[in-house]
C-alpha positions in Angstrom: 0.0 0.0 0.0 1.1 3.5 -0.9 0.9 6.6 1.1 -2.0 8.4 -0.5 -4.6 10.2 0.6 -7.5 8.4 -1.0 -5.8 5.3 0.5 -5.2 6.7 3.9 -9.1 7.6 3.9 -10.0 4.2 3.0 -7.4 2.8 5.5 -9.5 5.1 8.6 -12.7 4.5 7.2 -12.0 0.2 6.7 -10.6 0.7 10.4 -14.1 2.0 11.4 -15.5 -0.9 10.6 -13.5 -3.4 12.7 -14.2 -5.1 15.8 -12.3 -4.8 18.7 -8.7 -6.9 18.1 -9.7 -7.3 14.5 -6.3 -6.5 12.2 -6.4 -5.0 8.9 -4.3 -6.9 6.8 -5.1 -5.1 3.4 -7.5 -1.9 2.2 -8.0 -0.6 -1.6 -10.3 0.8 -3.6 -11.7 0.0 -7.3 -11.1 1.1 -10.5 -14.4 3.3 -10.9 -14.2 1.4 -14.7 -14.8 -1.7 -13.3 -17.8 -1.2 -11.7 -19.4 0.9 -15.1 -18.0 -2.4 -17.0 -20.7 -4.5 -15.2 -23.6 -2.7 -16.2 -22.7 -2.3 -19.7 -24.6 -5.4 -21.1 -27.9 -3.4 -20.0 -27.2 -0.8 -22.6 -27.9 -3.3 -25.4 -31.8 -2.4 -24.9 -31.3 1.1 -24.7 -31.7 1.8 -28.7 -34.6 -0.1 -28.5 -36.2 1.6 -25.9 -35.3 5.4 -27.3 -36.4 3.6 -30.9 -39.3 2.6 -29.4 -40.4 5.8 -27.6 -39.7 7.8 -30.3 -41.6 5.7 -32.6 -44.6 5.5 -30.2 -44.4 9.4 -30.2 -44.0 10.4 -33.5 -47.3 8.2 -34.4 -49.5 9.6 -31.4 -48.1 13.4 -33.1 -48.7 12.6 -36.8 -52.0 11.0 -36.4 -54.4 14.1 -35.8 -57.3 12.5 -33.5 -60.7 14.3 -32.6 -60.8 16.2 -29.4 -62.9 14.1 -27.8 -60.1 11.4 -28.2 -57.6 13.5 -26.5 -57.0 10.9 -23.6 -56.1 8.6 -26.1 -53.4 10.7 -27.4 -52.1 11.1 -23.9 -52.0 7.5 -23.3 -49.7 7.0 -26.7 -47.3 9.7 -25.5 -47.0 8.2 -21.7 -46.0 5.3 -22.9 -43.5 7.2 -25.9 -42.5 8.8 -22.6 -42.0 5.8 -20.4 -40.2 3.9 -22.7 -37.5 7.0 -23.0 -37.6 7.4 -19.7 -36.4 3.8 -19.2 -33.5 4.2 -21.5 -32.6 7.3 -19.7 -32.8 5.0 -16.3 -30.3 2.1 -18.5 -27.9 4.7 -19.5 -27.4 6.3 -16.2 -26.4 2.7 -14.8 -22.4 2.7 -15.6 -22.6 6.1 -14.5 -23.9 5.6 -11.6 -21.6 2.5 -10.6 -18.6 5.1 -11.8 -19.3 7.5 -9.3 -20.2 4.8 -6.7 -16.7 3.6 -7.0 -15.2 6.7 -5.7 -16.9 5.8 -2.1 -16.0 2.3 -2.3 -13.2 0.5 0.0 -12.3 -3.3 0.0 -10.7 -4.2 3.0 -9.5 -7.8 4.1 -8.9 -8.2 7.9 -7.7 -11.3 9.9 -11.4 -12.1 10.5 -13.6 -11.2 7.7 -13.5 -9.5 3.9 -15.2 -6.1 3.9 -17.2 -4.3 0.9 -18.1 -0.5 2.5 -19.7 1.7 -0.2 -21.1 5.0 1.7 -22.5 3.9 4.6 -23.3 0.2 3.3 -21.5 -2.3 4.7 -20.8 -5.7 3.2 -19.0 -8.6 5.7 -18.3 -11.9 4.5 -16.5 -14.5 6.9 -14.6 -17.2 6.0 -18.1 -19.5 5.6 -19.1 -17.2 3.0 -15.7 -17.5 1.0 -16.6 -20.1 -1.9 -14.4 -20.9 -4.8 -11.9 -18.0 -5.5 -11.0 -16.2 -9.1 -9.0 -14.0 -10.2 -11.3 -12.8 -13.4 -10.9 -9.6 -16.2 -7.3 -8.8 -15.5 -6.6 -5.4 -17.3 -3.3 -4.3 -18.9 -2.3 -2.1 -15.7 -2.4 -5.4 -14.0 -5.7 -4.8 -11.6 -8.3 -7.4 -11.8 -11.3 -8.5 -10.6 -11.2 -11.1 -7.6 -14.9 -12.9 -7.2 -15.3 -15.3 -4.3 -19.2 -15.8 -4.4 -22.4 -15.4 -5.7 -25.6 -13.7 -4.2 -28.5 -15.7 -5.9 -32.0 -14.5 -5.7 -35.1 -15.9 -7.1 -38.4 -14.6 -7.9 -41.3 -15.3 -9.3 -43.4 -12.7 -11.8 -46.4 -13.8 -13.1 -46.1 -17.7 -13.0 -42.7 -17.4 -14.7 -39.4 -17.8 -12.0 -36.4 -15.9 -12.5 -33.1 -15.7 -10.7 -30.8 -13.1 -10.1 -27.1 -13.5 -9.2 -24.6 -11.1 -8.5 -21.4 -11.9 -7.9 -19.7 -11.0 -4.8 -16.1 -9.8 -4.8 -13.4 -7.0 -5.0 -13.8 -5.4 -8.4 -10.7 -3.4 -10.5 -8.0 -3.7 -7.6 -4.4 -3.7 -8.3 -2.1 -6.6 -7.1 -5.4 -9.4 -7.5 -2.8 -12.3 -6.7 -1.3 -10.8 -3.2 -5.0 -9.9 -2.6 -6.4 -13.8 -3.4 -3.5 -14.9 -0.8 -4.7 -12.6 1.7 -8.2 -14.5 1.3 -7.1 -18.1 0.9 -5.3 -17.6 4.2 -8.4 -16.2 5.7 -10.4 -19.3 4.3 -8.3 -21.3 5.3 -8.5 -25.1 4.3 -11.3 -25.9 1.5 -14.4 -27.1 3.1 -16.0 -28.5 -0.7 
């Protein structure tokens, strides 16, 4: 760890976190990229949903209806409307998770891994520590470390769905001293 200021912030603000006679063993922060690179699939909709609206609009415009139909035409440009507005919602994801990034801080202690974004607080102990990997290793040599999976399922309208979000340290330089740090604090495989 280098003396910087971001990291000496993170350092006090992991240490805040700790429980008496916990250590911290290792603090860092993410590459703000790396959390905008894991919404980008979601942008793959998002000319279909401005496509969409603006389609939906430009009909309800060019189709001149009776007065007396005028709630009709407000329905066709809510739903223009909503569409854009969910495309609008899409883009703003990466951003979002970019600026998120800049209040995150990984820590790894002697008793637990932390995740601390604002005033959230993620702890995983060594039960939750499945199979680590060291994935998406960039050319400055950070990387992505994922060592479980948050799976949740749902159903909507007779249909089930699941959603599963991998749990980790995103866009951190030195990944391999890092997956060490949490092997040790594992400890033997339990699988």
């Amino acid at each position: 760890m280098d003396g910087s200021p971001n990291l000496d912030t993170s350092r006090i603000r992991a240490q805040q976190e700790l429980e008496p006679g916990e250590q911290l063993r290792w603090v860092g922060r993410p590459h703000p990229w790396a959390l905008a690179r894991q919404r980008l699939a979601a942008l793959a909709v998002t000319p279909v949903l401005l496509g969409l609206g603006a389609f939906v609009i430009h009909v309800g415009a060019s189709q001149p209806l009776p007065v007396d139909q005028a709630m009709l035409t407000m329905v066709i440009y809510g739903f223009g409307g909503l569409a854009m507005l969910l495309a609008l919602v899409v883009i703003s994801g990466p951003v979002l998770a970019f600026l998120r990034a800049r209040s995150t801080v990984y820590a790894v202690s002697d008793r637990r891994l932390l995740t601390i974004s604002g005033e959230r607080v993620d702890s995983y102990g060594p039960g939750d520590i499945r199979a680590i990997m060291v994935t998406n290793e960039q050319a400055d040599g950070s990387a992505d470390i994922v060592f479980g999976q948050d799976i949740r399922r749902y159903w909507i309208r007779g249909a089930r769905f699941a959603e599963v979000n991998r749990l980790g340290f995103f866009g951190i330089p030195d990944p391999y001293h890092v997956r060490e740090l949490i092997r040790d604090l594992r400890g033997a495989p339990t699988d």
